[in-house]
Every structure is written in structure tokens, then in C-alpha cells.
C-alpha positions in Angstrom: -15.8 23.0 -3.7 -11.7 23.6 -4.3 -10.3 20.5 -3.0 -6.2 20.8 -2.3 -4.8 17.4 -0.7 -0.8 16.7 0.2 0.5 13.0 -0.2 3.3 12.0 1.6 4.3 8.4 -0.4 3.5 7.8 -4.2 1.5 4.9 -3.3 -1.0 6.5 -0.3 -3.3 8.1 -2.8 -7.1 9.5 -2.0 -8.5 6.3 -2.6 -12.8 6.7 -2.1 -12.2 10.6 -1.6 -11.3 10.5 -5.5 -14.5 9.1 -6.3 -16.6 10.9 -4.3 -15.3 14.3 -5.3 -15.6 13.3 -9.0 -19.4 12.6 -8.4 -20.0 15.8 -6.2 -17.8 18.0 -9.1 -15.0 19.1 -6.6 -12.1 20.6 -8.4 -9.4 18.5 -6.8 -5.9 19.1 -6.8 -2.3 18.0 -5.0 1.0 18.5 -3.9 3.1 15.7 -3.8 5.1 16.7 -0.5 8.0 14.1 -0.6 8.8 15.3 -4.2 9.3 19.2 -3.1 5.9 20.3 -4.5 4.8 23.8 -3.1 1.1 24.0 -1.8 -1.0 26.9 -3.8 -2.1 29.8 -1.7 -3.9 29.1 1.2 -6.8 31.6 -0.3 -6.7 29.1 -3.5 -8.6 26.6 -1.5 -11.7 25.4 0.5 -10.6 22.0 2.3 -7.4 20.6 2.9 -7.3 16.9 2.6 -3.9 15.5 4.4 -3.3 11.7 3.8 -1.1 9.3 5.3 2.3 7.9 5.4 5.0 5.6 7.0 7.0 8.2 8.1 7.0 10.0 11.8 5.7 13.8 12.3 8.5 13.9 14.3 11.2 13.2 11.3 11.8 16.5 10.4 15.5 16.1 9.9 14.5 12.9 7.7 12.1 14.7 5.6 12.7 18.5 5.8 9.4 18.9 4.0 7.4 18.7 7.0 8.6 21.5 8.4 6.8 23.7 5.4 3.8 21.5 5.6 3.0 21.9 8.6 3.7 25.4 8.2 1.2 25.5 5.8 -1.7 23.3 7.7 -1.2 26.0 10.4 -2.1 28.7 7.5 -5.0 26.6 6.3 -6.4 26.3 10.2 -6.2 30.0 10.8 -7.7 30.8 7.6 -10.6 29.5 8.6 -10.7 26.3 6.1 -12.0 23.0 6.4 -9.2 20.6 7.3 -9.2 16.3 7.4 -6.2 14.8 8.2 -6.8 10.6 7.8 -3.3 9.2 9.7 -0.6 10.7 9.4 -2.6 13.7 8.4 -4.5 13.6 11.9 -1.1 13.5 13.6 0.6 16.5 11.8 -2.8 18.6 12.4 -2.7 17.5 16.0 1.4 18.3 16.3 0.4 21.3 14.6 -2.2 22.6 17.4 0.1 21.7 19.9 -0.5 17.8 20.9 1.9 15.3 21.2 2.8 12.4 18.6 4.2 9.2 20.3 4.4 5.9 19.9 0.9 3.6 20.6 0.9 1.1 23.0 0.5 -1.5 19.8 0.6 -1.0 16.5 -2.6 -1.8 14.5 -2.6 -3.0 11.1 -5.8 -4.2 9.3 -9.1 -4.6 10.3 -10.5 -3.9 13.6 -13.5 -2.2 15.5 -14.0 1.5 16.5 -16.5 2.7 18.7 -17.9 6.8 18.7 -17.5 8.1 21.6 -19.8 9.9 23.8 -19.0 13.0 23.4 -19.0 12.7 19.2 -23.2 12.2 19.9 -23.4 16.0 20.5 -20.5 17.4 18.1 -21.7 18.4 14.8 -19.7 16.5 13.0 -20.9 13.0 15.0 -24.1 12.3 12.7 -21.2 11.3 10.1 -19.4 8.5 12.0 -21.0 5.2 13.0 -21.8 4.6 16.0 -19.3 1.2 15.8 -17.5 0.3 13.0 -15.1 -2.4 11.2 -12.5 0.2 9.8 -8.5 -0.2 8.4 -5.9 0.9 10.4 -2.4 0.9 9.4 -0.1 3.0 12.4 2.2 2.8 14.8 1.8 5.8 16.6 -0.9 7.9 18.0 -1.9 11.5 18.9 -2.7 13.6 22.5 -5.7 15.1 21.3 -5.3 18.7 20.9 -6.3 21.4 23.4 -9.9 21.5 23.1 -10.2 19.3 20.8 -13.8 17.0 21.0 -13.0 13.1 21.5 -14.8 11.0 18.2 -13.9 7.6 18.7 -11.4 4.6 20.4 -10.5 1.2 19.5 -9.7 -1.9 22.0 -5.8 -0.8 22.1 -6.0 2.8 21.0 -8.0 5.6 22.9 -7.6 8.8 20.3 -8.6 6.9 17.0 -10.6 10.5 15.9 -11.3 13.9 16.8 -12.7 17.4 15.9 -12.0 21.0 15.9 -14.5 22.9 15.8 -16.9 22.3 12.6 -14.3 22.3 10.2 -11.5 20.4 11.7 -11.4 16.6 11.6 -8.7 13.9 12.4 -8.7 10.1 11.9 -6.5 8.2 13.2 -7.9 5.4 10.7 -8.9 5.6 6.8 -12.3 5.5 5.5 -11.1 5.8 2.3 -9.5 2.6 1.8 -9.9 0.7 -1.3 -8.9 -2.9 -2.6 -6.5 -1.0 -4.4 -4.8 1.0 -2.2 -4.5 -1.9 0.9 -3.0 -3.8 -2.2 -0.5 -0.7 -2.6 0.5 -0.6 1.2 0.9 -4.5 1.5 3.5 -4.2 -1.4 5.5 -1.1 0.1 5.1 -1.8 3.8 5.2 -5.1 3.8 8.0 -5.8 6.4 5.6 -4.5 8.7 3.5 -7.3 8.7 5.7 -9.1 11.5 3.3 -11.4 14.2 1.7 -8.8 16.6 -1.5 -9.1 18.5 -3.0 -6.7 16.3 -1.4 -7.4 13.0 -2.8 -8.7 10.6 -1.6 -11.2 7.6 -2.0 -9.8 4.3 -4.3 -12.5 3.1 -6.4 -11.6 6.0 -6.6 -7.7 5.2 -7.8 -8.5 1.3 -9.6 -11.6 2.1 -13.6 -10.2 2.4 -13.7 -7.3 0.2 -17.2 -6.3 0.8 -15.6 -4.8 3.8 -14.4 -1.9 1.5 -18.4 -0.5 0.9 -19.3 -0.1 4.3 -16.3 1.5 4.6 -16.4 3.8 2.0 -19.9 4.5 2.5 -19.1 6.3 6.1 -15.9 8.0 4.2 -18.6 9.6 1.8 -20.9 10.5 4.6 -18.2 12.5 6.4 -17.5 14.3 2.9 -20.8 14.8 2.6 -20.9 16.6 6.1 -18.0 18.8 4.1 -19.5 19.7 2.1 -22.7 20.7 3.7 -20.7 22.4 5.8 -19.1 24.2 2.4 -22.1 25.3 1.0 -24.1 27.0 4.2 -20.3 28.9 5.5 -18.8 29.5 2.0 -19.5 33.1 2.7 -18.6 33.2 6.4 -15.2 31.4 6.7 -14.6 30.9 10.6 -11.0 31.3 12.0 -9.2 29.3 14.3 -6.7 29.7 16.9 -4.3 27.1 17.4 -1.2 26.7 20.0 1.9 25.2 18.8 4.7 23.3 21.2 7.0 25.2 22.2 
């Protein structure tokens, strides 16, 4: 499976996803978006991976880039790929069916609970997520969930934490693929986001019980898995998607 993911910051990389493709043999390559890198062919491709970021999808005239990513996640959709957006990447695939990003009611940053929603029990890609899990968050804004789009799963303060499009489309608002690493990475870049919030969390309290990080990545590798299953039964069917954009 042809892997193609787009970063956004130089230290948000694919954490777990890495790993995991490395054991399944994915060819894996990237385009670093904030440095003007141009995405291959859309054809050139079987899933899109789209990671996170501190930056808004709505900061086009602060990073001009966007504009041709989302440009080409709108290709990548219609084509009939398999897309997963983790954060940022959920927002700029739900901006890019037509949703609305705003800001959440808080922002959430560290550990805390999600819950799969009833209606994720009967979408295909529901066996994949936990039925309740401790995951990391690290956002300040949410998503409307796209037209048509099936709920996946909510936190205490934040309704849309997932969703899906279809069988190939996934969003999450939170990352699975977290490592010690890469939390290590975002404390050291973001860190004057860490201010006292009611869900905020202290950096020694993000890093401080890192067998966390296996459950974690274990649910990260079984929604990969449901990828790639998904990879190897349509590989010769692709499916094609209509999206509606704002405006």
C-alpha cells in the first residue's frame, strides 16, 4: 500500500503510523507543506495520511499553502482514496467537504476520555475504535461534522472528537499515534499553550505514565489495520466521492 502523508510543522511527525507501516511494508512518503513541497499525483497514491498542526484551517492568508492542500485533499476524496486526517487533518478534510471549523468551547490538551458513539457501532469502520478510551488531545478548535458524515466519538467538553465518510474517509479530532517522543516534541514547541485551563494539562502530567502510549498505539494500529483491509479487498474497485465545499 502507497502511503502519501502532508506535515504541516517539522516537529508533528507520523509518530506510531511510522512504525506500523514499516511492519506491514507500506511505501511511505511526504510532503512537507509549510516548506512549499508539491504533493505527487493524486493517481500516485492509495491513502492520504493528513497530520496535525498549531495553525487554523482558516489561516489561509497566514499560510497560503493551504489553499493548494486542500485543493489537493479535495482531488484525493473524489478520486476515490482512502483519506485520515488526525487534527488538523480532520479539520481541513471536514472544511474541505463543506463543514465549519471554529473555535471549541475549551481547549483540550493532554489526556482525557473519549467515548464511541452510537452510531460508530454500525459504521464499518467502528470495529476499529474502542468503545471508551484514554487518548491525547492537543486543539483548540473543532469541526461541524460534514454533510453526511457518520458521528464516531465525543469527549466531556467536545461533541465531534471523530467521524467517517463513507469506508474510506476518517477524521480524528484526537491522535492515536502519539508517542513519548512526539508529546516530548509538542511540549517543547507549544509550550506557551500550557496556561491553567480546566482541561489543560501540565507537561509533567502528559509524560508522567508512559504506558499510556501502548494502548494508545495499539487502537492507532487497529484503525490502520482497518486500512488496509480495506486496501486489499477495493484495490481494484476505487469508490468516488462527492463532496460540497462552502461557498
Amino acid at each position: 500500500m502507497k502511503i502519501q502523508w502532508l506535515q504541516h510543522v517539522a516537529f508533528e511527525g507520523l509518530g506510531r503510523i511510522a512504525g506500523w507501516a514499516a511492519e506491514n511494508g507500506c511505501r511511505v512518503t511526504g510532503s512537507r507543506m509549510f516548506d512549499g513541497d508539491a504533493p505527487p499525483p493524486v493517481a500516485n497514491l492509495d491513502m492520504l495520511v493528513i497530520m496535525g498542526g498549531p495553525m487554523s484551517v482558516n489561516d489561509e492568508v497566514a499560510y497560503p499553502w493551504l489553499v493548494g492542500e486542500k485543493r489537493f485533499i479535495s482531488q484525493a476524496i473524489q478520486a476515490g482514496k482512502m483519506v485520515l486526517g488526525i487534527c488538523l487533518g480532520a479539520q481541513l478534510i471536514a472544511s474541505v467537504a463543506g463543514a465549519r471549523i471554529r473555535p471549541a468551547d475549551h481547549k483540550e490538551i493532554g489526556w482525557f476520555a473519549v467515548e464511541k458513539t452510537r452510531a460508530a457501532r454500525n459504521a464499518a469502520v467502528g470495529c476499529a475504535l474502542a468503545d471508551k478510551s484514554e487518548v491525547f488531545h492537543w486543539h483548540g478548535e473543532t469541526f461541524d461534522l460534514p454533510h453526511g458524515a457518520v458521528h464516531l466519538a465525543r469527549s466531556r467538553v467536545c461533541e465531534n472528537q471523530a467521524f467517517a465518510m463513507g469506508q474510506h474517509i476518517v477524521g480524528l479530532q484526537y491522535h492515536l499515534e502519539t508517542t513519548p517522543e512526539s508529546v516530548s516534541a509538542m511540549i517543547q514547541h507549544c509550550r506557551h499553550e500550557l496556561v491553567k485551563a480546566p482541561y489543560v494539562q501540565t507537561a509533567t502530567d502528559m509524560q508522567s505514565q508512559p504506558d499510556r502510549f501502548y494502548a494508545l498505539n495499539l487502537e492507532m494500529d487497529r484503525l490502520l489495520d482497518y486500512f488496509l483491509s480495506i486496501h486489499r479487498t477495493h484495490k481494484k474497485q476505487p469508490i468516488n466521492h462527492r463532496i460540497v465545499r462552502e461557498g
